[in-house]
C-alpha positions, 0 to 999 in steps of 0.5 A: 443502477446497471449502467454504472455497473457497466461503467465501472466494469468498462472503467476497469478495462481500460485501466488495465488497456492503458497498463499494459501499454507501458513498461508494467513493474512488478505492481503494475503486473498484479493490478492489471490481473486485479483491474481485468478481475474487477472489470469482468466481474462488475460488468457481468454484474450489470449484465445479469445482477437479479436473475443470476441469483434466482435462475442459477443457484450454484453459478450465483454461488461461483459469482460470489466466491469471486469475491474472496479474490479482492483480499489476496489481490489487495495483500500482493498488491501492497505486497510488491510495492513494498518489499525489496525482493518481491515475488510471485511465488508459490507461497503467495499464490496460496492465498487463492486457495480457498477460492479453488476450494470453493469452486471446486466444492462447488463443481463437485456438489453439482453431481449430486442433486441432494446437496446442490438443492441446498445450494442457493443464496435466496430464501424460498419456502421449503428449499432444502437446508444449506450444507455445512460446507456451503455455509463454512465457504460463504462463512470464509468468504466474510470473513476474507475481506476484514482478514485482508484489510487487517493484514494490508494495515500491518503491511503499511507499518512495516513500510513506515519502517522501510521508509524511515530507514531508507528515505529522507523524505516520505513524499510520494513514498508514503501510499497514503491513497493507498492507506485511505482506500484500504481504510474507508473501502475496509470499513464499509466492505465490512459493514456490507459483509455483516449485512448480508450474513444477517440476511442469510442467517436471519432473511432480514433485508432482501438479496439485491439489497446486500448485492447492489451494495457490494457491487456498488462499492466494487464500482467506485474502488474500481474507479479509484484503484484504476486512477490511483494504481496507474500513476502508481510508481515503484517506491524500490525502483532499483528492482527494476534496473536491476532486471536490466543488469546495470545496477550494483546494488545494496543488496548486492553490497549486503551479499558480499559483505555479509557476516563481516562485523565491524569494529568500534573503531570502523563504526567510529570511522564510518560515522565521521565520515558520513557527518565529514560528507554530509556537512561539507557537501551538504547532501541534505539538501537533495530532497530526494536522497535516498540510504542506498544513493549515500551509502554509493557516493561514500563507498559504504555497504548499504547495511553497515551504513544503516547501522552506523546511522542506527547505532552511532547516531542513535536515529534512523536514515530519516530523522538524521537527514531532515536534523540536519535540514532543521538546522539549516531552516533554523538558520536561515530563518534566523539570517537576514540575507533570507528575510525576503523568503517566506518560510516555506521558501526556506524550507524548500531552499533547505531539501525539504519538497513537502510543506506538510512534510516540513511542519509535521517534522519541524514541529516533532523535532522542536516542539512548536510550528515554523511560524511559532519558531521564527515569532521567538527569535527576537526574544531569543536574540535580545542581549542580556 
């Protein structure tokens, strides 16, 4: 099993070599420090595993306060993926403060034989009690990893919403690896975490038990993460082109129009211009179209086109562009000229670019699948 270790640790460095050889985004940036994290630890794991946690008591309790790292990594790491105007600041690096408090704990109890006797992860007969504050850092240390899984599920709802306010479709934006790996991984880190605070409250299981399983699981979300996370690109691309000063922004936009409000009679303009647009031009049918690219072809702020949408038309970015792709599927289903395509064709044709994105809103949208739609069409069409 220390081979894989060693595998997992070298997997995690060679991600993080192939990172850095290209032009790293704020994401890539947090992985990589994540992948060199993850690649050190497994492999020194591999390396030394068992006589670590017998021969050298307080490194062994250092080696472990490492893993309070994965939760802030993991939060930054959606964190930059997610939200406009990510950055690292010294808010966020906060989050690694109960790891420089562990350590530094640590370092200070070294000087004092009567409380670092108490320091040790194995159970062996007349070893000194824990101290309270070891035990409260190692009581952090479970609790970091449910903690941070819980917040990274918040941070994918308030992608949902970014993404349904600001996509027409949800394609490669959705970081629905991300959510399986953040679902399956939390799952199972829990459970491990459980079992070895039943091993060291109640000295049931044995230590290599609980810190082969932990590294093990370490091993495969390295593999994952590594894979996954270096094809990841940024869902907010123009972040970056921003950085090169050749992009005029919506946020830009939102600057500079800021704290102007609109009148009943510009927000009835604003909506039929967009319709006039979007019917004419059938812009829709871009499957990538995104607010601010619409929001630049009309001239309009990012912000008051988003409330224009929100407010005249009653629905987000993304359902009043896929209405109008429906429309466009439930027409042509409907018209000869297209009977030789299939469905899926159609939709396609239509500015959708995701079969399971196409029957997930067909079906929202009208009640019953693309297949049901077209079966009813010759009893839709049947004369009185």
């Amino acid at each position: 099993m220390h081979y894989l270790f060693l595998i997992a640790g070298f997997n995690a460095i060679f991600f993080a070599l192939l990172l850095f050889q290209k032009k790293m985004a704020r994401h890539d940036k947090i992985l990589f420090c994540w992948l060199i994290y993850l690649g050190f630890y497994t492999g020194f794991y591999g390396l030394f595993s068992h006589k670590l946690f017998t021969a050298y008591h307080l490194l062994s309790s250092s080696f472990v306060s490492l893993l309070m790292l994965n939760g802030p990594f993991l939060y930054l790491y959606i964190s930059s993926l997610i939200q406009h105007s990510f950055r690292l600041n010294t808010g966020r690096l906060l989050h690694f403060l109960p790891f420089l408090l562990f350590n530094l704990y640590l370092l200070i109890a070294s000087f004092f034989p009567g409380i670092s006797e108490g320091i040790r992860l194995d159970h062996v007969e007349h070893a000194s009690k824990p101290p309270f504050l070891f035990n409260l850092f190692l009581t952090l240390t479970v609790l970091s990893g449910p903690v941070y899984f819980l917040s990274s599920i918040q941070l994918f709802k308030k992608l949902d919403i970014n993404i349904f306010n600001n996509f027409s479709s949800d394609t490669n934006v959705n970081l629905n690896w991300l959510r399986k790996l953040v679902y399956s991984f939390g799952i199972v880190w829990t459970m491990l975490m459980v079992t070895t605070t039943i091993h060291h409250i109640f000295h049931l299981f044995s230590l290599a038990f609980c810190t082969d399983g932990i590294s093990l699981s370490l091993s495969l979300f390295v593999i994952l993460i590594g894979y996954f996370g270096l094809k990841q690109k940024e869902i907010f691309p123009q972040e970056v082109i921003e950085e090169k000063n050749t992009y005029v922004t919506a946020d830009k936009n939102k600057e500079k129009y800021a704290g102007i409000p609109m009148t009943e009679e510009e927000l009835n303009d604003c909506a039929e211009k967009i319709s006039h647009f979007v019917e004419t031009e059938k812009a829709y049918l871009n499957p990538d179209l995104s607010l601010p690219q619409l929001a630049e072809t009309l001239d309009v702020p990012s912000h008051h086109l988003s409330r224009v949408i929100n407010d005249q038309f009653g629905v987000n970015f993304f359902n009043f562009i896929n209405r109008y792709r429906i429309e466009e599927v439930k027409a042509k289903i409907g018209n000869p000229e297209f009977q030789n395509l299939s469905i899926l064709g159609i939709a396609y044709d239509s500015g959708f670019n995701s079969k399971s994105a196409f029957n997930r809103v067909f079906k929202k949208m009208e009640g019953m699948t693309p297949s049901e739609y077209r079966k009813q069409l010759p009893k839709l069409h049947q004369p009185d």
